[in-house]
DRENKOL-505253 format. One record per atom (N, C-alpha, C, O): residue in three letters; atom name; x, y, z. Coordinates in pm, 1 decimal, padded with zeros to 6 digits. Layout:
<tidrens>
<tidren "ALA", "CA", <X, Y, Z>>
...
</tidrens>
This chain:
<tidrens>
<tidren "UNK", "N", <-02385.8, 00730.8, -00739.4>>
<tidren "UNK", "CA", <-02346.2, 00591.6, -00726.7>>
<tidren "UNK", "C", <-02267.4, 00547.1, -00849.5>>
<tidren "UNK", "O", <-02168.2, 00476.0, -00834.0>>
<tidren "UNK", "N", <-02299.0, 00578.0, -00946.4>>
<tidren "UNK", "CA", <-02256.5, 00551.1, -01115.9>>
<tidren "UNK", "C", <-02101.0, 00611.0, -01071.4>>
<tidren "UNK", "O", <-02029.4, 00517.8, -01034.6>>
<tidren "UNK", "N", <-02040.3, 00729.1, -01066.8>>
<tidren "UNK", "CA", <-01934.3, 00806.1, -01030.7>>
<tidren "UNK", "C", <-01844.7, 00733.3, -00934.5>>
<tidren "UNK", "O", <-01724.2, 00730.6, -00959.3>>
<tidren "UNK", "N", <-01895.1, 00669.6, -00819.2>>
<tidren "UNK", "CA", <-01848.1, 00617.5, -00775.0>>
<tidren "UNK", "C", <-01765.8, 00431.6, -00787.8>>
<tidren "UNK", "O", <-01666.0, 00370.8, -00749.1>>
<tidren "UNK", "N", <-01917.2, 00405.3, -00885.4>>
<tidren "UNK", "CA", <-01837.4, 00273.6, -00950.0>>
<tidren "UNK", "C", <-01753.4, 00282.1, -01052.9>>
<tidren "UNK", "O", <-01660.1, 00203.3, -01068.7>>
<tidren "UNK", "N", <-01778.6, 00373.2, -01126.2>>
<tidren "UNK", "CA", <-01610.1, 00424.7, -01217.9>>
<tidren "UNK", "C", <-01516.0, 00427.0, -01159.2>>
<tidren "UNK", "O", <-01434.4, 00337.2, -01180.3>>
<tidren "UNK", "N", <-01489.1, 00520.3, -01069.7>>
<tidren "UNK", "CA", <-01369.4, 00555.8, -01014.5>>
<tidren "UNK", "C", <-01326.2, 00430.2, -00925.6>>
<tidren "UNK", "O", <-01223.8, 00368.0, -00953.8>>
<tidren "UNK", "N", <-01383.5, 00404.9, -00848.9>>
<tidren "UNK", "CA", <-01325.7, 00249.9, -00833.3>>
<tidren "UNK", "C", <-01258.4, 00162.1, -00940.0>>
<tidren "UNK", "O", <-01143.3, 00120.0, -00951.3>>
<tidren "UNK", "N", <-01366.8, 00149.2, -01012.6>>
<tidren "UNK", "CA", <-01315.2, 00092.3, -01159.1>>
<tidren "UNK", "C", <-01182.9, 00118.4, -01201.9>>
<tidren "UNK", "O", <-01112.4, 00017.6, -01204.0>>
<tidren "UNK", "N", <-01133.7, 00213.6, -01233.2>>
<tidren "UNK", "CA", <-01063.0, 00317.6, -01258.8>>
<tidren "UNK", "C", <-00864.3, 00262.6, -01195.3>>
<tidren "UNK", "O", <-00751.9, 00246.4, -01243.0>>
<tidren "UNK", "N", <-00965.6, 00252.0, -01012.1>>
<tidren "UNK", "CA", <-00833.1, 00238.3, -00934.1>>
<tidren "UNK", "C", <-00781.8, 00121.2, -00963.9>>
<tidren "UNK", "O", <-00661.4, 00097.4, -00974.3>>
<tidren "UNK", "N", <-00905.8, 00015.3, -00984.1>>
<tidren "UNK", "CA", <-00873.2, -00164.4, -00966.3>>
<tidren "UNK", "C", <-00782.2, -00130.5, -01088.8>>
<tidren "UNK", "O", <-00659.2, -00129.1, -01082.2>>
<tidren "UNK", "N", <-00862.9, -00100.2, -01214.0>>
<tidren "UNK", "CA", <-00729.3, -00098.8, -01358.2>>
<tidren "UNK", "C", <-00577.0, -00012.6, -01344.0>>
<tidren "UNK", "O", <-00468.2, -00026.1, -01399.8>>
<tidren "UNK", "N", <-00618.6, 00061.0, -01262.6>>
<tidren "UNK", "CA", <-00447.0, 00111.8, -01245.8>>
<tidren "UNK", "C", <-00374.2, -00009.1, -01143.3>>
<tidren "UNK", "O", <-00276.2, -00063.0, -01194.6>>
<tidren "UNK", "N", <-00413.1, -00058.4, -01000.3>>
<tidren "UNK", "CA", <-00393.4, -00161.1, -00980.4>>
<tidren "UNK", "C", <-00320.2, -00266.6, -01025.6>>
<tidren "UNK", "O", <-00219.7, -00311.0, -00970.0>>
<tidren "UNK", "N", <-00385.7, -00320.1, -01158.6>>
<tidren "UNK", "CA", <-00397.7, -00438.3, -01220.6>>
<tidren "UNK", "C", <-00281.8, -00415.6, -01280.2>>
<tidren "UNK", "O", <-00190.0, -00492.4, -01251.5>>
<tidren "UNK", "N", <-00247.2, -00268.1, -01410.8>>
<tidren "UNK", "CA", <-00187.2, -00286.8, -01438.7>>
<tidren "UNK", "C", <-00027.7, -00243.0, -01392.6>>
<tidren "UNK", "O", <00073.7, -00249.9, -01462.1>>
<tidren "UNK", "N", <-00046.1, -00179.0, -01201.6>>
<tidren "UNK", "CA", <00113.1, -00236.2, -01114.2>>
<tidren "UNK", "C", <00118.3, -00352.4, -01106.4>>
<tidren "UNK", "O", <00228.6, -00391.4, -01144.7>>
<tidren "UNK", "N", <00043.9, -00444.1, -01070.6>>
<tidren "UNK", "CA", <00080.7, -00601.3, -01038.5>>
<tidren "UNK", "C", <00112.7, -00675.5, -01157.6>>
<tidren "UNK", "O", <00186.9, -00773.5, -01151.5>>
<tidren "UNK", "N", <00052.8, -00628.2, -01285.2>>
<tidren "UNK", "CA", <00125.7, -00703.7, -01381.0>>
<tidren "UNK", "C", <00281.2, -00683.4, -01406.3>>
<tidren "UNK", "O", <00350.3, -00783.4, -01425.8>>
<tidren "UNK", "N", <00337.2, -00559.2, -01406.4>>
<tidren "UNK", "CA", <00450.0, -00535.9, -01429.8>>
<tidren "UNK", "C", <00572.6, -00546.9, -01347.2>>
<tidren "UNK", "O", <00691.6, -00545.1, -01378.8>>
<tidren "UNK", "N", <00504.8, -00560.4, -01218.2>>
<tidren "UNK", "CA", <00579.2, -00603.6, -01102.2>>
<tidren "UNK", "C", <00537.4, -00737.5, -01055.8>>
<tidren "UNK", "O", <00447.3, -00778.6, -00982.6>>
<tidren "UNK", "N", <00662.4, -00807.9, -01143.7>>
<tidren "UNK", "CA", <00655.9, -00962.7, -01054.1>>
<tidren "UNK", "C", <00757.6, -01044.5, -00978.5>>
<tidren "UNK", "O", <00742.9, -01157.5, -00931.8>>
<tidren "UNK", "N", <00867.2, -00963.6, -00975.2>>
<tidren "UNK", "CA", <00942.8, -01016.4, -00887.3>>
<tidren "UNK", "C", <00968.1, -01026.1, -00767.5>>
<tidren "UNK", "O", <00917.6, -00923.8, -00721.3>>
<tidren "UNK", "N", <01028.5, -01100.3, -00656.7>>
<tidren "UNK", "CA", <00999.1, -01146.8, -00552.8>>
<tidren "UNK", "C", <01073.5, -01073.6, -00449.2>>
<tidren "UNK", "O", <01192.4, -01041.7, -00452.7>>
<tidren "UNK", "N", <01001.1, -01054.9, -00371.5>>
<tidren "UNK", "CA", <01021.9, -00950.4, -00261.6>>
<tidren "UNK", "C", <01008.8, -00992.6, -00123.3>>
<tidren "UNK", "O", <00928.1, -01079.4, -00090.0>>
<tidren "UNK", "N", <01091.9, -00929.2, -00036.2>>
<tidren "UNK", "CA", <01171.8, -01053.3, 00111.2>>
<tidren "UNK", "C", <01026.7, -00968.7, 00194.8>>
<tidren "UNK", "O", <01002.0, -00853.2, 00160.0>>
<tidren "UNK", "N", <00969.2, -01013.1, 00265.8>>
<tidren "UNK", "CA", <00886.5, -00984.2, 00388.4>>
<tidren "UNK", "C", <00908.3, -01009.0, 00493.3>>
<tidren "UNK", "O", <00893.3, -01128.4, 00519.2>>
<tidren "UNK", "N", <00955.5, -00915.4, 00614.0>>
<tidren "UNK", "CA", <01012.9, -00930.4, 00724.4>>
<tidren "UNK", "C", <00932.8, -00904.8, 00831.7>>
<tidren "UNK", "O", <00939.1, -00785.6, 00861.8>>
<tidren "UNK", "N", <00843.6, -00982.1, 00917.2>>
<tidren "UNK", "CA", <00786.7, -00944.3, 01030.5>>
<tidren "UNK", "C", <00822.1, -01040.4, 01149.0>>
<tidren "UNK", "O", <00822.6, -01163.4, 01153.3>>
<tidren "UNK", "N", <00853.0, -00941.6, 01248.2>>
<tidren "UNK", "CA", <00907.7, -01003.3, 01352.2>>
<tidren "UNK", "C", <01032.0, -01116.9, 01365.3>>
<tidren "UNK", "O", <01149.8, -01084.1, 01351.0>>
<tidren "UNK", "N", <00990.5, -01250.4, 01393.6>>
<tidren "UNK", "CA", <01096.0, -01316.9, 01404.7>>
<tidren "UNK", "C", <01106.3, -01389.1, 01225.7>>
<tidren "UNK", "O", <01208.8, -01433.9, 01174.4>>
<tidren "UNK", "N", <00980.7, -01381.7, 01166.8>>
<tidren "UNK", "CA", <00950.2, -01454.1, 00999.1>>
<tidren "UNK", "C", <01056.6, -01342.4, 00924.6>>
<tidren "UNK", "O", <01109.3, -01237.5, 00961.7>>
<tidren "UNK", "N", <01058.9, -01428.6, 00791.1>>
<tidren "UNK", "CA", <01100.0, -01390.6, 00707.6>>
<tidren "UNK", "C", <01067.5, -01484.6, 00541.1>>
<tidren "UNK", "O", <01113.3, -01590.3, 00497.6>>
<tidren "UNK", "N", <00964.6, -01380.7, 00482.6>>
<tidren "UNK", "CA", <00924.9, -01469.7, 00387.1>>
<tidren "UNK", "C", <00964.7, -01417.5, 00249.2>>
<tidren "UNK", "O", <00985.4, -01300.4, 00217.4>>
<tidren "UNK", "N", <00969.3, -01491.6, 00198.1>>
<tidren "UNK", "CA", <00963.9, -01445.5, 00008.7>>
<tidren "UNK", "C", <00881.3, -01486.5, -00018.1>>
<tidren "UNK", "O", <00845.1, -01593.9, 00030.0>>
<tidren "UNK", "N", <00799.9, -01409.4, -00123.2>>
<tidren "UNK", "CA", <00677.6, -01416.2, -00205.3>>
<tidren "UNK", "C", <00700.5, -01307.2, -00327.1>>
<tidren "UNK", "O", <00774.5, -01209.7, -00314.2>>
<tidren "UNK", "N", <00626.7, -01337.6, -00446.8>>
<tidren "UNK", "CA", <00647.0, -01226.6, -00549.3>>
<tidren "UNK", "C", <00540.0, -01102.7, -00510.5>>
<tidren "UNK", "O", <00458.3, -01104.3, -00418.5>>
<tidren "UNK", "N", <00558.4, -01021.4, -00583.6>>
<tidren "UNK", "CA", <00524.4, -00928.8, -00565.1>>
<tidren "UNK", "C", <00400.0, -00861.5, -00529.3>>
<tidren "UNK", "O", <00361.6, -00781.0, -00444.4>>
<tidren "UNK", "N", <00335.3, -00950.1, -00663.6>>
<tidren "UNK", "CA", <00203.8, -00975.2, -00693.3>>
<tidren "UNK", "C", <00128.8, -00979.0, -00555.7>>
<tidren "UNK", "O", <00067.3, -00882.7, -00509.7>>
<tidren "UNK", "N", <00140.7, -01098.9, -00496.6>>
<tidren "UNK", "CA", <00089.6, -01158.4, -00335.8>>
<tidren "UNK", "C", <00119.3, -01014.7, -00274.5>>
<tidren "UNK", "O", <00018.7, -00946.5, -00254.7>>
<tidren "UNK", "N", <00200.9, -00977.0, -00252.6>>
<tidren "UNK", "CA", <00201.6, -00909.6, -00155.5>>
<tidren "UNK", "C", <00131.9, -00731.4, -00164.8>>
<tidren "UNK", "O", <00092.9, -00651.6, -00079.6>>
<tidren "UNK", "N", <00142.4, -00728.8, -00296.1>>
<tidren "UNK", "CA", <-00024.7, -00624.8, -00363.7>>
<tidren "UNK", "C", <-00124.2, -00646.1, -00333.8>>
<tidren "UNK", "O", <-00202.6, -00556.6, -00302.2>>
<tidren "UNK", "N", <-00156.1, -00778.5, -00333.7>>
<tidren "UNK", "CA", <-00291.8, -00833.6, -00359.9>>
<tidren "UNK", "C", <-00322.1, -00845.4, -00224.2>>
<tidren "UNK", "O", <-00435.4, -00807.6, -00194.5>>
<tidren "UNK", "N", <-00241.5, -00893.9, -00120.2>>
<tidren "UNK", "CA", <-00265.9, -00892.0, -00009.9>>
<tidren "UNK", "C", <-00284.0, -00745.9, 00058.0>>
<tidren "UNK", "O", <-00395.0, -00740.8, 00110.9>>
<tidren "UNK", "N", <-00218.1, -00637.2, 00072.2>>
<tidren "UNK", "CA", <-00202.6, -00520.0, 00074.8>>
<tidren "UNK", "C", <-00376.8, -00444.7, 00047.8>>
<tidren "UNK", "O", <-00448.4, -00395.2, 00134.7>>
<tidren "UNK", "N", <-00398.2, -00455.2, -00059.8>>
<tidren "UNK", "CA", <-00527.1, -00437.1, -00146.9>>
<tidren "UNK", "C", <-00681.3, -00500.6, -00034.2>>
<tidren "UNK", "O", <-00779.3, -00451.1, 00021.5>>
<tidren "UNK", "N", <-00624.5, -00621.8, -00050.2>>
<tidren "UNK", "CA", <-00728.9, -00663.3, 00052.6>>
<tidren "UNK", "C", <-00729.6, -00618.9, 00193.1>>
<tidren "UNK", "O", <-00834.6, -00586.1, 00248.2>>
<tidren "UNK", "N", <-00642.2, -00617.4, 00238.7>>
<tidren "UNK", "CA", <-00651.9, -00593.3, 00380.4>>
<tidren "UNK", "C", <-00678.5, -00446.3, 00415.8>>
<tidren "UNK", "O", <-00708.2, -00414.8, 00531.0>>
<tidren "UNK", "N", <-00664.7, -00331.1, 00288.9>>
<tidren "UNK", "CA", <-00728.4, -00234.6, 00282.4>>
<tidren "UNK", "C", <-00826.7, -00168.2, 00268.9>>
<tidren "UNK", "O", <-00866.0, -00059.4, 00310.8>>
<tidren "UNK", "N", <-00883.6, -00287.6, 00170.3>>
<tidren "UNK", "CA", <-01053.2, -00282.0, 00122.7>>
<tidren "UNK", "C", <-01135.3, -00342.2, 00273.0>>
<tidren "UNK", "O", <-01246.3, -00297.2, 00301.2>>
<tidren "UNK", "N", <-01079.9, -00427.5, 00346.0>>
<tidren "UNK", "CA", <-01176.5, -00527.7, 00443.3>>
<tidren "UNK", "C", <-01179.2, -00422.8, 00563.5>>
<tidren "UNK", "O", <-01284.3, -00378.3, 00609.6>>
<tidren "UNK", "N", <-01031.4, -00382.5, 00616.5>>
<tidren "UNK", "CA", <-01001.3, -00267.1, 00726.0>>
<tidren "UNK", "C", <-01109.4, -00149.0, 00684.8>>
<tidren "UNK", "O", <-01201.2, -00130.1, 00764.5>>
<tidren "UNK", "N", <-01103.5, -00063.3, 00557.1>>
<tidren "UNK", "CA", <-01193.3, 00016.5, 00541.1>>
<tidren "UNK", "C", <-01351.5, 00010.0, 00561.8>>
<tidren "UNK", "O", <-01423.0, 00095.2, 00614.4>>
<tidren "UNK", "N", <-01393.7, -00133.4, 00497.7>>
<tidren "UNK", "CA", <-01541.2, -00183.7, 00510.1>>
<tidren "UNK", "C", <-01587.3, -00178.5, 00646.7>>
<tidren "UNK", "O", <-01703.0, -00154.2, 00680.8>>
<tidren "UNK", "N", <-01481.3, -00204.9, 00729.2>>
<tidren "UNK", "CA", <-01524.8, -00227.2, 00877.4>>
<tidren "UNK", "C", <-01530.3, -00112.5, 00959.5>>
<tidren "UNK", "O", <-01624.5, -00097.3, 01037.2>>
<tidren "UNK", "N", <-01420.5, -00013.7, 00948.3>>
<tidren "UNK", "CA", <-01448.7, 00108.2, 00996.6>>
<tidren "UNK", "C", <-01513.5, 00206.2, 00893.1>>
<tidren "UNK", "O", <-01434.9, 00300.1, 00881.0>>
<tidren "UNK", "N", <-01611.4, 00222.9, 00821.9>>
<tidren "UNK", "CA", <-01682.1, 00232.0, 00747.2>>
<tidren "UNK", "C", <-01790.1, 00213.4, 00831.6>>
<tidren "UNK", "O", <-01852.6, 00304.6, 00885.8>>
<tidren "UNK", "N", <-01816.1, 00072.1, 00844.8>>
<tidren "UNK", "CA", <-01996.4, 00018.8, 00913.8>>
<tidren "UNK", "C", <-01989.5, 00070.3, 01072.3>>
<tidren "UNK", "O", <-02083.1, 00109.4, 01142.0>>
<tidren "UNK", "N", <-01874.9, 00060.1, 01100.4>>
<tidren "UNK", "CA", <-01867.8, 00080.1, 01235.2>>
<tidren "UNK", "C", <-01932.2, 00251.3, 01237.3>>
<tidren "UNK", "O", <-02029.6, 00284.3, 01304.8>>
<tidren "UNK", "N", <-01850.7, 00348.3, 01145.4>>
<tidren "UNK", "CA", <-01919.1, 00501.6, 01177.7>>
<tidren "UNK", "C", <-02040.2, 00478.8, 01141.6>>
<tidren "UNK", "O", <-02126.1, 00535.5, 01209.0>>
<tidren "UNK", "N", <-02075.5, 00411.7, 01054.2>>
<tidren "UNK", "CA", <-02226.4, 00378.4, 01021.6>>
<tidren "UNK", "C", <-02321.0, 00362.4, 01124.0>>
<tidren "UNK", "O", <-02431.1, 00416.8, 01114.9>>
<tidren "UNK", "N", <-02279.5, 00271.1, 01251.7>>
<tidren "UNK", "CA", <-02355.1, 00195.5, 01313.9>>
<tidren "UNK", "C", <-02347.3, 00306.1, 01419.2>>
<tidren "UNK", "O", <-02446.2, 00316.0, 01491.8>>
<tidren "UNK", "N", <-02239.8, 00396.0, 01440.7>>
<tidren "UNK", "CA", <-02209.2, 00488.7, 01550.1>>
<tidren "UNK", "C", <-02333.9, 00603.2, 01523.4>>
<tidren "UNK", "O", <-02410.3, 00647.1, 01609.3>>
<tidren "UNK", "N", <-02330.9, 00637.5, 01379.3>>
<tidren "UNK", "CA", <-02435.1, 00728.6, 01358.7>>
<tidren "UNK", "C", <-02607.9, 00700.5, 01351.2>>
<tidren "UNK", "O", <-02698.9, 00780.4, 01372.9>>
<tidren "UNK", "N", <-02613.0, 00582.4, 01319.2>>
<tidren "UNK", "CA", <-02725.0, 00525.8, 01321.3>>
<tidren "UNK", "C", <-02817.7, 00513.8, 01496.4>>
<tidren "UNK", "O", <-02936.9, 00531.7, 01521.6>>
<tidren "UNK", "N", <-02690.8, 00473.5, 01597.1>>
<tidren "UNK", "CA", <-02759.5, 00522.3, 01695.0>>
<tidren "UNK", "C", <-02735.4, 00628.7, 01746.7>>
<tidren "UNK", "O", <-02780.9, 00634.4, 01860.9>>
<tidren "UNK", "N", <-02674.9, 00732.6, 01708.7>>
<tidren "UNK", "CA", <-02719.7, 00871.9, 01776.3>>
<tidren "UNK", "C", <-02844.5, 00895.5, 01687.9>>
<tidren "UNK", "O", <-02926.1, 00945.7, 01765.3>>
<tidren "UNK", "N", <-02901.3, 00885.2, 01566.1>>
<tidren "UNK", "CA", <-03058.3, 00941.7, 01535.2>>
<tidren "UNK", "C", <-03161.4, 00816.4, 01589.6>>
<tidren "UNK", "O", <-03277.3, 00809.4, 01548.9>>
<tidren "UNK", "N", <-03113.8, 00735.1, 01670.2>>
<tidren "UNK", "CA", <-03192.8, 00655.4, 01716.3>>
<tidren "UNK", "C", <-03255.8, 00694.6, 01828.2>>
<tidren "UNK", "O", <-03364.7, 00654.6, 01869.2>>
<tidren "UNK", "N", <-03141.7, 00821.5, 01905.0>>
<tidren "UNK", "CA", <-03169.0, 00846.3, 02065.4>>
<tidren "UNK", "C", <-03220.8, 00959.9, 02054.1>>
<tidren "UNK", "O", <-03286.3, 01016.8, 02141.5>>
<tidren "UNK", "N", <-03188.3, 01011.9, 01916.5>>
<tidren "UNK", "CA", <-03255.9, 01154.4, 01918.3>>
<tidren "UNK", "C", <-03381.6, 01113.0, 01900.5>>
<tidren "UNK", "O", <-03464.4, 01163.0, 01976.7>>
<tidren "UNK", "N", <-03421.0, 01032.4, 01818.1>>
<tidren "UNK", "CA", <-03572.4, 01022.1, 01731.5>>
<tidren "UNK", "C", <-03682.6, 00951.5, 01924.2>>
<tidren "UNK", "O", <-03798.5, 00958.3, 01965.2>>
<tidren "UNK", "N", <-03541.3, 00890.6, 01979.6>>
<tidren "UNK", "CA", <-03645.3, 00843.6, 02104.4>>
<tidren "UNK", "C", <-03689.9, 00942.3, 02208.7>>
<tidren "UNK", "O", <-03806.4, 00943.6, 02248.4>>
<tidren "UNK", "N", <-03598.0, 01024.9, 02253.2>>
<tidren "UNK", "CA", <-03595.0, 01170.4, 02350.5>>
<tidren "UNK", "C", <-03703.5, 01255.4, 02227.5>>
<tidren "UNK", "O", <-03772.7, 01339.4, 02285.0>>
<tidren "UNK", "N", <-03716.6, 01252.2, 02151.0>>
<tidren "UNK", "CA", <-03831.0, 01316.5, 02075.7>>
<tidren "UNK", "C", <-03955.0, 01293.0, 02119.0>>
<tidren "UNK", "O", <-04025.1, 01388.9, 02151.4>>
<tidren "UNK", "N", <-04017.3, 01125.7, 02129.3>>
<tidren "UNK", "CA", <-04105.5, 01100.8, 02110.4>>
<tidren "UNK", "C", <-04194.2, 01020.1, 02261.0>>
<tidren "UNK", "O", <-04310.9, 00982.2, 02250.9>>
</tidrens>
């Protein structure tokens, strides 16, 4: 667990220090939009929507595996 909160650690500070050095503003094109925002935002946004997407399919194999030893432990008993 220790290993693992380093290296996280680790990524956020490499992270931190792309978004500091990159701050200029960058065009975002989806669909019919078209936005400008600096850079930053659009890291930070990036970042999150990677960390939240992962958390979720994450719990989800979680929850997938949790009931297959649920059905085994029941056909057991």
């Amino acid at each position: 667990m220790r290993v693992k909160v380093i290296i996280i650690s680790i990524i956020l500070f490499l992270f931190l220090i792309i978004i500091l050095q990159n701050t200029q503003p960058v065009s975002l094109t989806l669909l019919a939009w078209n936005i400008t925002l600096p850079f930053i935002v659009m890291l930070f946004a990036t970042l999150i929507i990677g960390l939240v997407s992962g958390m979720v399919l994450s719990s989800l194999a979680f929850r997938k595996k949790r009931k297959s030893i649920i059905k085994v432990e029941t056909r057991k008993s």
